[in-house]
Each structure stands twice: as structure tokens, then as C-alpha cells.
N, CA, C and O atoms as a GROMACS GRO file, in nm:
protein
  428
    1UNK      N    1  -0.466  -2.199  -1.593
    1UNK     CA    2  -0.385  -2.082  -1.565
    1UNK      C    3  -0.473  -1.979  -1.492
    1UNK      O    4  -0.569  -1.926  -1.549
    2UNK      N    5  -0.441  -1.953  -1.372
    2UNK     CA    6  -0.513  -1.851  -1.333
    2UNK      C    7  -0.459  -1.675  -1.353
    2UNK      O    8  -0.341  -1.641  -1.362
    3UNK      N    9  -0.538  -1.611  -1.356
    3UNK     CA   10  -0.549  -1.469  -1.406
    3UNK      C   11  -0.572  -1.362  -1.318
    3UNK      O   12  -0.626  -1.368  -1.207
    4UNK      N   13  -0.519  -1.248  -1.385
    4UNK     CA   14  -0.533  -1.172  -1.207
    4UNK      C   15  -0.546  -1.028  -1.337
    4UNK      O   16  -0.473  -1.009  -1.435
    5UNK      N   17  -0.664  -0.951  -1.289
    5UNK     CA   18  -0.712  -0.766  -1.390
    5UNK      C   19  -0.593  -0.702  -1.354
    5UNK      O   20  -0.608  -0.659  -1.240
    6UNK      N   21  -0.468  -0.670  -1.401
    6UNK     CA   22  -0.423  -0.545  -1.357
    6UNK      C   23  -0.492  -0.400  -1.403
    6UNK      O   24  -0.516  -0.381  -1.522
    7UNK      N   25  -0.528  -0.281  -1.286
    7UNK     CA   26  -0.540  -0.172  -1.403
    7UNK      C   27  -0.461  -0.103  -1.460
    7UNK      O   28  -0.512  -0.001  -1.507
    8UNK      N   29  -0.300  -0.121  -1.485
    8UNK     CA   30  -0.263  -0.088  -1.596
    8UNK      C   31  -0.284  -0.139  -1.697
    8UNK      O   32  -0.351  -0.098  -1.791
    9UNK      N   33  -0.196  -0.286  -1.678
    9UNK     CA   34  -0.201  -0.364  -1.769
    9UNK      C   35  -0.300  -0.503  -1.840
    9UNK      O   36  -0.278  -0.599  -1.913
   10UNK      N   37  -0.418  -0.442  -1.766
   10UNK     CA   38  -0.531  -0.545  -1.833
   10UNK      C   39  -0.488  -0.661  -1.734
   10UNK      O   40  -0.419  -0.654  -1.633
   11UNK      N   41  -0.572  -0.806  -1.817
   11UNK     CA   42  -0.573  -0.948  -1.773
   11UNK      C   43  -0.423  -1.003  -1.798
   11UNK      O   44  -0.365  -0.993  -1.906
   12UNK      N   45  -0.378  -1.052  -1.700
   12UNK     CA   46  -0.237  -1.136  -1.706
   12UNK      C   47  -0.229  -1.253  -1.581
   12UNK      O   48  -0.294  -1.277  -1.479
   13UNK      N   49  -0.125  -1.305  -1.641
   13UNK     CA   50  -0.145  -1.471  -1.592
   13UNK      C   51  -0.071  -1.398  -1.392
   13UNK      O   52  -0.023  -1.290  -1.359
   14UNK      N   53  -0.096  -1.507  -1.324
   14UNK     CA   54  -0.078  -1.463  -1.195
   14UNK      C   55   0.076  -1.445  -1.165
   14UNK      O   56   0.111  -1.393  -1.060
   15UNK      N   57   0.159  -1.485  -1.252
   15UNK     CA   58   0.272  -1.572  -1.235
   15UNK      C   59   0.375  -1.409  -1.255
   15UNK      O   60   0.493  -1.402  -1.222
   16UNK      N   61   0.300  -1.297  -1.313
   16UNK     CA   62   0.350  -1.195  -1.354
   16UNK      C   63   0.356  -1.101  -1.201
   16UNK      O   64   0.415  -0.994  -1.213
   17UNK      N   65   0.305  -1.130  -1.070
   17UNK     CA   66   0.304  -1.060  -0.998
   17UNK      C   67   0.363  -1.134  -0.844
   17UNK      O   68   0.385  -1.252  -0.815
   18UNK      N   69   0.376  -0.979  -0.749
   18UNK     CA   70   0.396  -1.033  -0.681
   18UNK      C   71   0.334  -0.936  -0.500
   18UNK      O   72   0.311  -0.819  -0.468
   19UNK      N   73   0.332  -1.032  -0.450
   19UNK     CA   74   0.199  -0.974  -0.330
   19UNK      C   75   0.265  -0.935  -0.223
   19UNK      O   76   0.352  -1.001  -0.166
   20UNK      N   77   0.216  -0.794  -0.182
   20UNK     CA   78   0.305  -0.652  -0.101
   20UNK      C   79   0.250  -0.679   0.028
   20UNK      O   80   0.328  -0.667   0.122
   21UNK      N   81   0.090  -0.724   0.064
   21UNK     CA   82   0.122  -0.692   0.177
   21UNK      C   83  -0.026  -0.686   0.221
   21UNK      O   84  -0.110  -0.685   0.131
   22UNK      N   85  -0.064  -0.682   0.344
   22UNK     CA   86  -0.209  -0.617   0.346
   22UNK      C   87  -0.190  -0.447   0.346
   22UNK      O   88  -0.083  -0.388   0.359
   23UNK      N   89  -0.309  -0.393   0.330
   23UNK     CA   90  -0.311  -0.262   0.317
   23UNK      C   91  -0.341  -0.209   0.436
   23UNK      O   92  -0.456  -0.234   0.472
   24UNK      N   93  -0.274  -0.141   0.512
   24UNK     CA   94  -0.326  -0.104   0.657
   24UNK      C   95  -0.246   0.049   0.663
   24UNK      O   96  -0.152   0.078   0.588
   25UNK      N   97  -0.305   0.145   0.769
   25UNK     CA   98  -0.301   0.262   0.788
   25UNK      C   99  -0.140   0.307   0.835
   25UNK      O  100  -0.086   0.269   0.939
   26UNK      N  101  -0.097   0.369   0.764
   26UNK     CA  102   0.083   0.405   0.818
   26UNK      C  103   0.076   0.508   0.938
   26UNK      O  104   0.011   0.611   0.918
   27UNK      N  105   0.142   0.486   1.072
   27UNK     CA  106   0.158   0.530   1.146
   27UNK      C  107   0.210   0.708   1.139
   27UNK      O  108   0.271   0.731   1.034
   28UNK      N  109   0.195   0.822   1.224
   28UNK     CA  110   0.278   0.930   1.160
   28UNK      C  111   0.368   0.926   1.156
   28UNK      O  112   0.409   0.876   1.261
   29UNK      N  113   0.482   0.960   1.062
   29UNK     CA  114   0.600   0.961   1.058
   29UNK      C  115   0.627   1.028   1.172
   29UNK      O  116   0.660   0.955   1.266
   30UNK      N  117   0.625   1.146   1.193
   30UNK     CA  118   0.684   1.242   1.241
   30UNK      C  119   0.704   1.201   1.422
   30UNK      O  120   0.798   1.241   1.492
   31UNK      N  121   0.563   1.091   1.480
   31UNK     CA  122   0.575   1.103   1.594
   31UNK      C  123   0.576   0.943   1.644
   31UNK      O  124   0.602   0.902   1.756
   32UNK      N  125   0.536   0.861   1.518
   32UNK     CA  126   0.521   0.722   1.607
   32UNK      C  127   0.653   0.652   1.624
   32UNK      O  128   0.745   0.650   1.542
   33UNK      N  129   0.648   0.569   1.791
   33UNK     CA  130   0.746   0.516   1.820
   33UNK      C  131   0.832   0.391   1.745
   33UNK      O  132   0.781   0.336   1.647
   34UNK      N  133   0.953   0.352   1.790
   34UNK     CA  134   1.012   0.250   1.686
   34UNK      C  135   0.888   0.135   1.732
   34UNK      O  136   0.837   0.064   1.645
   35UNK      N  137   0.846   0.124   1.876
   35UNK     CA  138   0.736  -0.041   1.863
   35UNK      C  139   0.648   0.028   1.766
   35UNK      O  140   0.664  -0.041   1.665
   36UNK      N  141   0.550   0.139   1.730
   36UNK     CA  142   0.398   0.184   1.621
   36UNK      C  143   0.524   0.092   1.502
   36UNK      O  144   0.489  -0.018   1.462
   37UNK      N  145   0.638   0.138   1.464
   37UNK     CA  146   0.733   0.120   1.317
   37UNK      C  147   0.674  -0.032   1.272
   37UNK      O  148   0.608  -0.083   1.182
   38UNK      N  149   0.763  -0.082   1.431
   38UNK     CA  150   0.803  -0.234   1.415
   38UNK      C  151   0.702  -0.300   1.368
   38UNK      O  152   0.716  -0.378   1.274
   39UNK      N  153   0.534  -0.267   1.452
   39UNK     CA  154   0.433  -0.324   1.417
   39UNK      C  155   0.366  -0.333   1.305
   39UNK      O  156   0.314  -0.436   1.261
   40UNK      N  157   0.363  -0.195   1.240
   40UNK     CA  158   0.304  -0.148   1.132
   40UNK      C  159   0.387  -0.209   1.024
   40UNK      O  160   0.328  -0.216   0.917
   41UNK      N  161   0.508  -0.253   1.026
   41UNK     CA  162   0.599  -0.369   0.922
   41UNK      C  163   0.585  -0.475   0.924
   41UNK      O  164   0.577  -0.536   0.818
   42UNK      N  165   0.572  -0.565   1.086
   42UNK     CA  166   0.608  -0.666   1.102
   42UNK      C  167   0.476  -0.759   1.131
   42UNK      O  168   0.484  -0.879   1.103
   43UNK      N  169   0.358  -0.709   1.185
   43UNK     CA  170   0.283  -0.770   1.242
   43UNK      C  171   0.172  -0.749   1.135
   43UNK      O  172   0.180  -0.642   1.076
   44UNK      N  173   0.071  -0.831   1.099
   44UNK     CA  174  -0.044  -0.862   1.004
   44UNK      C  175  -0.154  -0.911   1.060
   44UNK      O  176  -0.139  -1.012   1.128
   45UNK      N  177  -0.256  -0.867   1.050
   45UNK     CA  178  -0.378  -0.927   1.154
   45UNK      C  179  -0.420  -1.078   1.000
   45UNK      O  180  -0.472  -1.185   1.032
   46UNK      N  181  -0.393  -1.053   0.893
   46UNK     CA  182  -0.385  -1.202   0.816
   46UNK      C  183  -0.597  -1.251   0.866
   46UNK      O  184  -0.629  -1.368   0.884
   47UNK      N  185  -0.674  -1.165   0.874
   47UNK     CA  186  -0.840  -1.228   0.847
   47UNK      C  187  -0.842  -1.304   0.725
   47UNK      O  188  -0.774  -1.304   0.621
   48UNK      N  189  -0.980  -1.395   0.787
   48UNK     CA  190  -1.025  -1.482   0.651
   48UNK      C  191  -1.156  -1.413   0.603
   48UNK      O  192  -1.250  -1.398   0.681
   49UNK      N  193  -1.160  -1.375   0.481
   49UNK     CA  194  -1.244  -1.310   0.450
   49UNK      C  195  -1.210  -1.179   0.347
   49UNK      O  196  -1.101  -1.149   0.398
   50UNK      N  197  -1.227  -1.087   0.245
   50UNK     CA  198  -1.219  -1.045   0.175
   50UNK      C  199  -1.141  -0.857   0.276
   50UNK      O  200  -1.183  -0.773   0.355
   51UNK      N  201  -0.980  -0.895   0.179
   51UNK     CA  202  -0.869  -0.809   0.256
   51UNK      C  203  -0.815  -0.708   0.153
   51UNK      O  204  -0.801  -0.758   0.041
   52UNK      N  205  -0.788  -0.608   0.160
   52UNK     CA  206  -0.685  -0.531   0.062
   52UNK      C  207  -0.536  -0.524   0.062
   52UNK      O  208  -0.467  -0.477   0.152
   53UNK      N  209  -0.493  -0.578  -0.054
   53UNK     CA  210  -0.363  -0.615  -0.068
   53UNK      C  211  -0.302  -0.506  -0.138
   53UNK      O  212  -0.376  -0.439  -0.210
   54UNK      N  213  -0.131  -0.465  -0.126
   54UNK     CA  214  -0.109  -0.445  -0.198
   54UNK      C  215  -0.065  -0.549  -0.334
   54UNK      O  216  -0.108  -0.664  -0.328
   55UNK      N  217   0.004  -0.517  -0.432
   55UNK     CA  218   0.042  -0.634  -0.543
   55UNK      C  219   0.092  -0.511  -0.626
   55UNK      O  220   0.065  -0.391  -0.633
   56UNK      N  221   0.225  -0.646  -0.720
   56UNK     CA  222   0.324  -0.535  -0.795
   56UNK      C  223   0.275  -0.633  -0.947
   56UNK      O  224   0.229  -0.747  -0.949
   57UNK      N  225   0.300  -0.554  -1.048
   57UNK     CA  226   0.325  -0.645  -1.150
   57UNK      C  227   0.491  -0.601  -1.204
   57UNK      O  228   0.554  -0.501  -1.240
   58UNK      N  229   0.509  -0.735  -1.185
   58UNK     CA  230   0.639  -0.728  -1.196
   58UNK      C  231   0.744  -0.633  -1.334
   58UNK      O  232   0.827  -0.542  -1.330
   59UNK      N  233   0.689  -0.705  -1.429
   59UNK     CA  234   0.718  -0.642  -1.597
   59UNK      C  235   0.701  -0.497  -1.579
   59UNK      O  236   0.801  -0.432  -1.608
   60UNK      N  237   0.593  -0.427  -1.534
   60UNK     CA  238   0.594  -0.308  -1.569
   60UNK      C  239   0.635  -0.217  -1.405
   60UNK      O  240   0.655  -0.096  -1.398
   61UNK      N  241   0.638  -0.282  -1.325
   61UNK     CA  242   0.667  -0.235  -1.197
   61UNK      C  243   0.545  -0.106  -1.099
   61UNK      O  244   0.540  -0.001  -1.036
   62UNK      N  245   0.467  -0.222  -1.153
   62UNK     CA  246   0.345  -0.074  -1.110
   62UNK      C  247   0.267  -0.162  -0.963
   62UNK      O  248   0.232  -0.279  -0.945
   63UNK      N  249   0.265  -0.066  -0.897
   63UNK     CA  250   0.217  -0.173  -0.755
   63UNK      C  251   0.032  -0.056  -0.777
   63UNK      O  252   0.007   0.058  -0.815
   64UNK      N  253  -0.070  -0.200  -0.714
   64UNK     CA  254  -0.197  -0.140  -0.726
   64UNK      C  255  -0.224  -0.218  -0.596
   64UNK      O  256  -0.142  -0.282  -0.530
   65UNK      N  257  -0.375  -0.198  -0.566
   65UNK     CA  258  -0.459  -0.278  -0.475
   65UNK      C  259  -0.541  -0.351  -0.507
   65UNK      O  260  -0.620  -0.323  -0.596
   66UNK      N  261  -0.542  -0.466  -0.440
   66UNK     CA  262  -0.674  -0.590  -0.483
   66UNK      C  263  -0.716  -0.591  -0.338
   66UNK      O  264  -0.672  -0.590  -0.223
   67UNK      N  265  -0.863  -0.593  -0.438
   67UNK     CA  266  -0.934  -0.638  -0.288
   67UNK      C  267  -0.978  -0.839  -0.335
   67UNK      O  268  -1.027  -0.878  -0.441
   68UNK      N  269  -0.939  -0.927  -0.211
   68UNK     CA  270  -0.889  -1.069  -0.247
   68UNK      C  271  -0.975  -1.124  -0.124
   68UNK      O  272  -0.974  -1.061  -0.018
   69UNK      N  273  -1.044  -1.234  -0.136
   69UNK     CA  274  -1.132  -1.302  -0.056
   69UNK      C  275  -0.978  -1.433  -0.031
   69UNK      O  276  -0.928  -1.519  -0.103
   70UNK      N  277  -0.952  -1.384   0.103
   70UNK     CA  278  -0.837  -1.478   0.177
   70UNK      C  279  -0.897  -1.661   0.154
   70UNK      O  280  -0.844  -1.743   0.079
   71UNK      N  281  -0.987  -1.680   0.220
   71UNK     CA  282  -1.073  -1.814   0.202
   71UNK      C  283  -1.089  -1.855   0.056
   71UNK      O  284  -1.056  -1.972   0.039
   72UNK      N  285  -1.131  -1.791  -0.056
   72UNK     CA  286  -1.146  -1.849  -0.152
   72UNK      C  287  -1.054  -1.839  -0.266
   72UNK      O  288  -1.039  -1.903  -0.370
   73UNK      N  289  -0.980  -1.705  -0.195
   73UNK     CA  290  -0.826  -1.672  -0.352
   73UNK      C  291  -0.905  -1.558  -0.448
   73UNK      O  292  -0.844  -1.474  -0.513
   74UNK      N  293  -1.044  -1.572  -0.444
   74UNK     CA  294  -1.129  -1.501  -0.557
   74UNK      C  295  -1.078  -1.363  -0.518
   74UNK      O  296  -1.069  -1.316  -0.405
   75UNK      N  297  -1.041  -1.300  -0.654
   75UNK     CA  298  -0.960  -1.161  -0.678
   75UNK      C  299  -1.124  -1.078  -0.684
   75UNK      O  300  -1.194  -1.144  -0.761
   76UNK      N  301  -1.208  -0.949  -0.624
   76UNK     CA  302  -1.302  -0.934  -0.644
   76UNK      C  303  -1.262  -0.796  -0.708
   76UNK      O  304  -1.333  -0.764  -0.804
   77UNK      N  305  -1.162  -0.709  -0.673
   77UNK     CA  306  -1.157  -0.585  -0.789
   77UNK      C  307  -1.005  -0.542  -0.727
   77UNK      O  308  -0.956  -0.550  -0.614
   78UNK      N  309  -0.953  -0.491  -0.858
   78UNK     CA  310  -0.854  -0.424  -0.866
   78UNK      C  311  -0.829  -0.265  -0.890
   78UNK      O  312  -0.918  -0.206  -0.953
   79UNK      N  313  -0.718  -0.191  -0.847
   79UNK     CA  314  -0.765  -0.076  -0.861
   79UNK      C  315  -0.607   0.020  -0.825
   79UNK      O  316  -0.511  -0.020  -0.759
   80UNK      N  317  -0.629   0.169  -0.903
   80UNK     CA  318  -0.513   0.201  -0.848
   80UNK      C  319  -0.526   0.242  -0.731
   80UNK      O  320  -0.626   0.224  -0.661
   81UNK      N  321  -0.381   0.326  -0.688
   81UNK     CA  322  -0.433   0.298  -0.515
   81UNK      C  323  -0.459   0.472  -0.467
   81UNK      O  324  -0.498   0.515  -0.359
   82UNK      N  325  -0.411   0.568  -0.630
   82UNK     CA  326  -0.476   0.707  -0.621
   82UNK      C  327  -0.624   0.712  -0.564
   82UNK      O  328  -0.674   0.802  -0.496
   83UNK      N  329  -0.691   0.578  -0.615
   83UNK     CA  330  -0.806   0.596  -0.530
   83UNK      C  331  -0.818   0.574  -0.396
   83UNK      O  332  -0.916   0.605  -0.329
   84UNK      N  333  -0.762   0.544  -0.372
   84UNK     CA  334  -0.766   0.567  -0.196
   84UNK      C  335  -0.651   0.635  -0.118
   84UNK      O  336  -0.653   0.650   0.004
   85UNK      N  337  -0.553   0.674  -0.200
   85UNK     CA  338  -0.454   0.796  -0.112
   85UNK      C  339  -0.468   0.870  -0.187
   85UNK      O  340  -0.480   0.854  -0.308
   86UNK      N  341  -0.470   1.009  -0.098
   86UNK     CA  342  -0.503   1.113  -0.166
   86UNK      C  343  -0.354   1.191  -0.187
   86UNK      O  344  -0.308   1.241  -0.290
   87UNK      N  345  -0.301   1.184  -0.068
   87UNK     CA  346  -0.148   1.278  -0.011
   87UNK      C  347  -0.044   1.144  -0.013
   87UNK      O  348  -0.068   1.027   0.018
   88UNK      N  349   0.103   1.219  -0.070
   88UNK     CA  350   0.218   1.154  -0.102
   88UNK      C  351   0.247   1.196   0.063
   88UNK      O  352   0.212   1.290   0.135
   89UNK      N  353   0.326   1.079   0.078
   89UNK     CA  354   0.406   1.104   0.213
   89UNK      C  355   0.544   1.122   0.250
   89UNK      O  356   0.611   1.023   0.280
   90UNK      N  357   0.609   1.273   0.252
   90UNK     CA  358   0.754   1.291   0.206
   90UNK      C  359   0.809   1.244   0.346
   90UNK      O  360   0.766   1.298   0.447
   91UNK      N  361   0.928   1.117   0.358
   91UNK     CA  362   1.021   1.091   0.450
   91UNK      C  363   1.156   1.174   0.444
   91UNK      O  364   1.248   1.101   0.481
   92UNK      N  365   1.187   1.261   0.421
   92UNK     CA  366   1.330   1.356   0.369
   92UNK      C  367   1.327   1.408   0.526
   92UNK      O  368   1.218   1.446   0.568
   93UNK      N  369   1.439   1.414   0.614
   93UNK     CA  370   1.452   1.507   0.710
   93UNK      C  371   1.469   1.650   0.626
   93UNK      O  372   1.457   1.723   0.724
   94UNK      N  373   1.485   1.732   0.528
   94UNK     CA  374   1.443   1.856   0.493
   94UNK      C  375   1.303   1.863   0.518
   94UNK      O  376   1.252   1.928   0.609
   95UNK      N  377   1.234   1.787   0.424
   95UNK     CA  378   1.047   1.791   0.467
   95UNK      C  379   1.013   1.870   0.581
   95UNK      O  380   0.968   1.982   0.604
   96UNK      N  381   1.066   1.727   0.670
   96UNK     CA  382   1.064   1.737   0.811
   96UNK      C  383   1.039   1.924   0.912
   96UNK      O  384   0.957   1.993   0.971
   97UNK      N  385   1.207   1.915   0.858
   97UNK     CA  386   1.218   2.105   0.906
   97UNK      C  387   1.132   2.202   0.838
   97UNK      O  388   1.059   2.285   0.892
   98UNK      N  389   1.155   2.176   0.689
   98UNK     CA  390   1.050   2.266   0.640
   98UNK      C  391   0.886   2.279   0.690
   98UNK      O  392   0.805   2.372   0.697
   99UNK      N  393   0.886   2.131   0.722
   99UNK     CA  394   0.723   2.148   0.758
   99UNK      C  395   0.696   2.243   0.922
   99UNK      O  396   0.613   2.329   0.953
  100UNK      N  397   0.832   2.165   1.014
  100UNK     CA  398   0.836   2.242   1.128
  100UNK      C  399   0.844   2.417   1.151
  100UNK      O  400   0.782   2.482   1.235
  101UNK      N  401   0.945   2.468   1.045
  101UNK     CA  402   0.977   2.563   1.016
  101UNK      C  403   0.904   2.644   0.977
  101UNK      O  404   0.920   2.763   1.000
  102UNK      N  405   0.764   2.574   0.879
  102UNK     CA  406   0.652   2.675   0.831
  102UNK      C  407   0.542   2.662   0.957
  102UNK      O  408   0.476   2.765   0.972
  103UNK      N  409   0.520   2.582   1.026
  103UNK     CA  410   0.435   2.624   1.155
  103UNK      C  411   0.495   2.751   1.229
  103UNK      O  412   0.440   2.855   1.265
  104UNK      N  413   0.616   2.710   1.238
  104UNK     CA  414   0.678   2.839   1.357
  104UNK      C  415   0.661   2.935   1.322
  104UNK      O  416   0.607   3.014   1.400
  105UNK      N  417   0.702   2.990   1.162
  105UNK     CA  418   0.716   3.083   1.097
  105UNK      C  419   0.621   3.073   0.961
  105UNK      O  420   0.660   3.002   0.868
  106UNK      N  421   0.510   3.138   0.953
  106UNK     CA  422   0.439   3.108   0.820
  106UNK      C  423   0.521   3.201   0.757
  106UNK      O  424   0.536   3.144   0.649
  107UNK      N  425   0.581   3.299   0.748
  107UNK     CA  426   0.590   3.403   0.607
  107UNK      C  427   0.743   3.324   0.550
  107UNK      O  428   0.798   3.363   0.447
   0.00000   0.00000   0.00000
């Protein structure tokens, strides 16, 4: 049975999860075109060699990052992903205006 660290939920069998994606940089909302969209969804550069994934565990619904050696499967650390985003990214067209709205007008 192979095993995979969640950091919520400790050691669990692999069979409990399921794999999001590589981890790559999100385009700006605000300005990138539908091809930046399409790519940044659709296209995966997929290296052999140790990649950051996302991954969900299913039961508790908590998605983290593994960093995963593609060539060998070996899981080398898991982690939440607060450690590496710092800022939530609001998609709401209110956001949007508000954010526009406080450049134009700070007070």
C-alpha cells in the first residue's frame, strides 16, 4: 500500500486523494488574454524530475502541495500552500470596480 503525508491529516493510503495539477504562476486576472487563460488551464510543461503539485484529500477536502519526483513517484514533502501564497485572489466583478474605483479615487 503506498502512502502519501498529508499536512492536515497525517499519513494516509494514496487511494484517499486526488492530483490537481502542476503548480504554476496564475496569469493577472484583470489583464491576461483568453489565449494567457486557455494556456495557463490547458497546457502543462509535464518535466521529469521533482515538480509541485497541487493534491486534494478527498475525505476532508483540503487541497495542499507536494513536491513529487515525476521519474520516481517519490513524494519528497508536503505542505500547505499558505506557505507559498501569501494573497487570496478575489474574481467578483465588484472586486474588480472597487479595486478600479480606489485607484481613481483614494478617499
Amino acid at each position: 500500500m503506498k502512502l502519501m503525508p498529508c499536512p492536515l491529516n497525517g499519513l494516509r493510503n494514496i487511494t484517499e486523494f486526488t492530483y490537481g495539477g502542476e503548480v504554476t504562476g496564475m496569469p493577472n486576472p484583470n489583464t491576461a488574454t483568453d489565449t494567457e487563460w486557455a494556456d495557463y488551464v490547458f497546457n502543462k510543461t509535464n518535466p521529469a524530475g521533482v515538480v509541485r503539485e497541487w493534491w486534494l484529500h478527498n475525505a476532508s477536502g483540503y487541497w495542499f502541495i507536494a513536491e513529487r519526483d515525476t521519474v520516481t513517484d517519490h513524494i519528497r514533502k508536503t505542505f500547505d500552500p499558505g506557505e507559498l501564497f501569501t494573497q487570496r485572489v478575489d474574481f467578483s466583478p465588484s472586486a474588480a470596480s472597487s479595486a478600479s474605483a480606489t485607484k481613481e479615487n483614494p478617499l
